[in-house]
C-alpha beads as a LAMMPS data file, in Angstrom:
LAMMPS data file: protein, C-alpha beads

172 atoms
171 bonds

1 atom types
1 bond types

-500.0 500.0 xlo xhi
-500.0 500.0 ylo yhi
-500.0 500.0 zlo zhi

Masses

1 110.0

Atoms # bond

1 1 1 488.225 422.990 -459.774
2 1 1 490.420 424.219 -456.645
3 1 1 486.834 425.025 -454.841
4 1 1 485.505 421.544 -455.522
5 1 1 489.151 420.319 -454.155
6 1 1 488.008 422.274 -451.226
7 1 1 485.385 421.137 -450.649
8 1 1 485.915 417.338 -450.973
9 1 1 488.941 418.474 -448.301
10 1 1 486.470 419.468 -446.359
11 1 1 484.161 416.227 -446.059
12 1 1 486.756 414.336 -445.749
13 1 1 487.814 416.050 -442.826
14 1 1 484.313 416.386 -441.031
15 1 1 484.362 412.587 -442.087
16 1 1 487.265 411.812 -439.940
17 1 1 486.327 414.095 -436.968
18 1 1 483.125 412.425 -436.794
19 1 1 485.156 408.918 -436.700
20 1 1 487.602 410.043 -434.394
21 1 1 484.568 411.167 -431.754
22 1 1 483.160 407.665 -431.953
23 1 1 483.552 405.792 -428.690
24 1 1 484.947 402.360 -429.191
25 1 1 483.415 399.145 -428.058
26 1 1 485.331 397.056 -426.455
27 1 1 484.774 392.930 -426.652
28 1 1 485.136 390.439 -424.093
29 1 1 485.574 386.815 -424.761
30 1 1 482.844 384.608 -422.942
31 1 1 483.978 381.424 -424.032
32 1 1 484.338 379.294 -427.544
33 1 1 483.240 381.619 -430.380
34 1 1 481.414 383.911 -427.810
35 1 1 482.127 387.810 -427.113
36 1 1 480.410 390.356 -425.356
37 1 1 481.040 394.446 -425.089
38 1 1 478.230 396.914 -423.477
39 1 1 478.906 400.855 -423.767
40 1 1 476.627 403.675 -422.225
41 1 1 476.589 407.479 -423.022
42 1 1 474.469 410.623 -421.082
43 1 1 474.807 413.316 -423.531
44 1 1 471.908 414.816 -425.876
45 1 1 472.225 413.939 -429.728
46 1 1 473.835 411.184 -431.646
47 1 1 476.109 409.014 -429.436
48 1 1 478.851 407.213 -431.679
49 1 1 480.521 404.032 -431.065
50 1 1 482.552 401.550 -433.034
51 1 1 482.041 398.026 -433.132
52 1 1 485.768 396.779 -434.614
53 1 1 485.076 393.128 -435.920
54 1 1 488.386 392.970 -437.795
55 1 1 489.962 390.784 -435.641
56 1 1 487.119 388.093 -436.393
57 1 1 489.082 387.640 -439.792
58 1 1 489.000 383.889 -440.823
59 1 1 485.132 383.368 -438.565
60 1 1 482.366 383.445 -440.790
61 1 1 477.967 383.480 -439.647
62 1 1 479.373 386.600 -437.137
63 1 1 475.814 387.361 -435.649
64 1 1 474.771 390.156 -433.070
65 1 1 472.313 390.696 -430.522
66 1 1 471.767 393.929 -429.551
67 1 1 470.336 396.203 -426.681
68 1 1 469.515 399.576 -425.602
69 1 1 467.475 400.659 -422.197
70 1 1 467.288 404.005 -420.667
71 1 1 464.427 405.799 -418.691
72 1 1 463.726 408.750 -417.175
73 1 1 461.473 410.465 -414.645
74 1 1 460.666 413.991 -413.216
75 1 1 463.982 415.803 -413.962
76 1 1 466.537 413.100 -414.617
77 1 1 467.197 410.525 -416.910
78 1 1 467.636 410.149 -420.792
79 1 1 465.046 409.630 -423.661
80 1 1 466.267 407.392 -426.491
81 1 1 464.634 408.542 -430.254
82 1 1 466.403 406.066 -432.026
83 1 1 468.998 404.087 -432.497
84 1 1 471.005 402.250 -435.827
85 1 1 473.825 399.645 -436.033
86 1 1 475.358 400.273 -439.709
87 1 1 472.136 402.645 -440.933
88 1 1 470.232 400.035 -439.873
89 1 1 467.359 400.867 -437.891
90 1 1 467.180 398.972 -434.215
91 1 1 463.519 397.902 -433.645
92 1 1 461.667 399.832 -430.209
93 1 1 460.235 397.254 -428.566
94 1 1 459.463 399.849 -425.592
95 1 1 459.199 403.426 -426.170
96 1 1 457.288 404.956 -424.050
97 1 1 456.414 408.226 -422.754
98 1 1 454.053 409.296 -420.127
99 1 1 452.306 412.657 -419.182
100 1 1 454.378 413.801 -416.345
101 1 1 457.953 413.167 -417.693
102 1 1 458.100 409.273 -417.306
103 1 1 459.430 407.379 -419.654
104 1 1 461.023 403.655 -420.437
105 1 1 463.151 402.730 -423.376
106 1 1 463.935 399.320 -424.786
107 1 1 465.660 398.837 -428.287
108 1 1 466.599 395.388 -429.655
109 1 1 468.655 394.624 -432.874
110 1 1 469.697 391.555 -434.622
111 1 1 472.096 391.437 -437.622
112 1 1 473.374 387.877 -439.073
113 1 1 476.509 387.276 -441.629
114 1 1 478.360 390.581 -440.419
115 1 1 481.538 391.297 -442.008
116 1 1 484.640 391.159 -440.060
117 1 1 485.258 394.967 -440.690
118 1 1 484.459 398.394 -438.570
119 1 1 480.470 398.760 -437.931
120 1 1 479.312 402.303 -436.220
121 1 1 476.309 402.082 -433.817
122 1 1 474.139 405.346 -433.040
123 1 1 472.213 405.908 -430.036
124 1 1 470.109 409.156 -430.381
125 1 1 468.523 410.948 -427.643
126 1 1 468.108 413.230 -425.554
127 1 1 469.473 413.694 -421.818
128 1 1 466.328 414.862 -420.146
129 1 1 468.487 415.676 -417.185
130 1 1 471.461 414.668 -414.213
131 1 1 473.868 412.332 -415.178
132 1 1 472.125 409.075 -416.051
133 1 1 472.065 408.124 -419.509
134 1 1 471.515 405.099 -421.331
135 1 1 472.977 401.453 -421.676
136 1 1 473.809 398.940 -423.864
137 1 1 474.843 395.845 -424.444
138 1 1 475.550 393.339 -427.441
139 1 1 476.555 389.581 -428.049
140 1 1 478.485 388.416 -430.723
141 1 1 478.573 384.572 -432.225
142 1 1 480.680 383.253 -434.437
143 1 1 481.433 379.781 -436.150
144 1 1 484.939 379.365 -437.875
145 1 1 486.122 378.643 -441.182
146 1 1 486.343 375.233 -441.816
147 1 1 490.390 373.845 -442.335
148 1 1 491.172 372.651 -446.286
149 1 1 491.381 369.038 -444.167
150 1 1 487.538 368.860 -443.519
151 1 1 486.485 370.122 -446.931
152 1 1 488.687 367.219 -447.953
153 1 1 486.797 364.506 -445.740
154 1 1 483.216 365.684 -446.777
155 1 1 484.239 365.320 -450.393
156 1 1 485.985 361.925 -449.749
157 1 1 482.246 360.956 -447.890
158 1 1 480.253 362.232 -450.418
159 1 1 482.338 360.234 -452.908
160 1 1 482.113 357.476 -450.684
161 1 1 478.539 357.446 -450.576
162 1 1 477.774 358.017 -454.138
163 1 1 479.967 354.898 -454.787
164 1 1 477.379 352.896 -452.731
165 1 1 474.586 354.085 -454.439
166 1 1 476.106 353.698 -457.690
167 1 1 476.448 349.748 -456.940
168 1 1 473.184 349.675 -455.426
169 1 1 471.997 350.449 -458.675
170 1 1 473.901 348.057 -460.378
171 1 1 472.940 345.217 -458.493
172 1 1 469.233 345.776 -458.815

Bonds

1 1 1 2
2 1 2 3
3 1 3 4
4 1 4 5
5 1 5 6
6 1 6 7
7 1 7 8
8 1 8 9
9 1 9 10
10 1 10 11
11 1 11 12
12 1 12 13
13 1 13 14
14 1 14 15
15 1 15 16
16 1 16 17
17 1 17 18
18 1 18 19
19 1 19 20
20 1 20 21
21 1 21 22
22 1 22 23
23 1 23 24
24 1 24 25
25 1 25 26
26 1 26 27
27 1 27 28
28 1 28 29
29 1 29 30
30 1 30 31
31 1 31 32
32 1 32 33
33 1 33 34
34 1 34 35
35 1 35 36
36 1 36 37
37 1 37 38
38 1 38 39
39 1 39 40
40 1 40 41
41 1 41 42
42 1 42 43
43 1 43 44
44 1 44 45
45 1 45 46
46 1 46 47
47 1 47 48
48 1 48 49
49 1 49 50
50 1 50 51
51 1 51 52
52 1 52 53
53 1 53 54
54 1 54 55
55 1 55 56
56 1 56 57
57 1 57 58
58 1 58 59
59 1 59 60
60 1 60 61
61 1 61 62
62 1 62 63
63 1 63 64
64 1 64 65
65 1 65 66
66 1 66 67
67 1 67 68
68 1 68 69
69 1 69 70
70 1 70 71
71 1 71 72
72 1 72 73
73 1 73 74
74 1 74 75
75 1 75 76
76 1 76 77
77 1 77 78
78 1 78 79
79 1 79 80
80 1 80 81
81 1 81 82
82 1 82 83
83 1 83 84
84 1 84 85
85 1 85 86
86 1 86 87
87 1 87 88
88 1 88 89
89 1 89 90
90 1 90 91
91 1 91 92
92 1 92 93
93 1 93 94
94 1 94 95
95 1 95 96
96 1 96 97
97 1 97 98
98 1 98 99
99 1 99 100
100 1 100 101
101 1 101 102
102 1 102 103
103 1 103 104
104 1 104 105
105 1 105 106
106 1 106 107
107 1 107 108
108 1 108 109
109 1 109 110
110 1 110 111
111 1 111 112
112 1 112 113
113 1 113 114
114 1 114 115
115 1 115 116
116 1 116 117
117 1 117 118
118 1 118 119
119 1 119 120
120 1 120 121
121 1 121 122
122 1 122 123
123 1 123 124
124 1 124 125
125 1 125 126
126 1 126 127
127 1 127 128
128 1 128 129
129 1 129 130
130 1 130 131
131 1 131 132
132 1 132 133
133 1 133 134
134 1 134 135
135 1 135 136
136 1 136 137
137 1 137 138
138 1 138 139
139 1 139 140
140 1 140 141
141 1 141 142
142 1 142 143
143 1 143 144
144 1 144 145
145 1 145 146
146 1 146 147
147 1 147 148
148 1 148 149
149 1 149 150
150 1 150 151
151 1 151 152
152 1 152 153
153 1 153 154
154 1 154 155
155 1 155 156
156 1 156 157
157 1 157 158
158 1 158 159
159 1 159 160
160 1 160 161
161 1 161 162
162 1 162 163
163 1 163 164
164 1 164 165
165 1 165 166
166 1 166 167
167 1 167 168
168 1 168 169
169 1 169 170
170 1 170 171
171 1 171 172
């Protein structure tokens, strides 16, 4: 008992380190329902960031667009392996490596209907050398809630308009 109290301790605090080493995104507003946030990273392994969506509480149909590039040649530059938003894998739509150490990157990932809660995003690689690593950017759409008022008016239309069929029918 006290060792399996150990080692849930444990996990929970590798859990939390891990967290805490994600680098937040941060989101810029590009206009009505519109945000944008772009993050880079240049070191070998599994580069963490956090997407926080929270304050998108009250928007529903959230939907991202997603993008990672990197390349490298000779001695410099960083090799992306893959890359998930959520577990979810992004799809390569360039990943290519030539004899010679070249090498161009391009990952692409859409999710719709995201929840407005914390999402993790992964970028794994591996820094084939000097100080450039990879980018990325993503979009985010949203539509709002609708107000109690406009359910309201579509159910007064819809009642509206059954009423007119209703004496259509009766008159024929």
């Amino acid at each position: 008992m006290l060792l399996k109290s150990a080692l849930i301790s444990a996990g929970l605090l590798l859990a939390s380190t891990l967290a805490s080493a994600a680098t937040p995104i941060t989101l810029v507003s590009n206009g009505p329902n519109q945000w944008s946030g772009s993050f880079s990273a240049a070191s070998t392994g599994d580069n963490s960031f956090t997407l926080d969506l929270s304050s998108l509480v009250g928007w529903t149909s959230i939907n991202l667009n997603a993008v990672i590039t990197a390349n490298f040649a000779g001695g410099s530059g960083f090799d992306v392996t893959g890359v998930t938003f959520d577990g979810n894998p992004f799809t390569a739509d360039v990943n290519l490596s030539l004899p010679g150490g070249i090498g161009v990157d391009a990952w692409t990932y859409t999710a719709s209907s995201l929840t407005p809660t914390l999402h993790t995003l992964v970028v794994s690689g591996n820094l084939i050398g000097g100080s450039v690593g990879f980018t990325g950017s993503l979009n985010i759409q949203a539509q709002p809630v609708p107000e109690p008022e406009s359910y309201a008016l579509m159910l007064l239309g819809l009642a509206a308009v059954g009423a007119v069929a209703r004496r259509r029918n009766r008159s024929h």
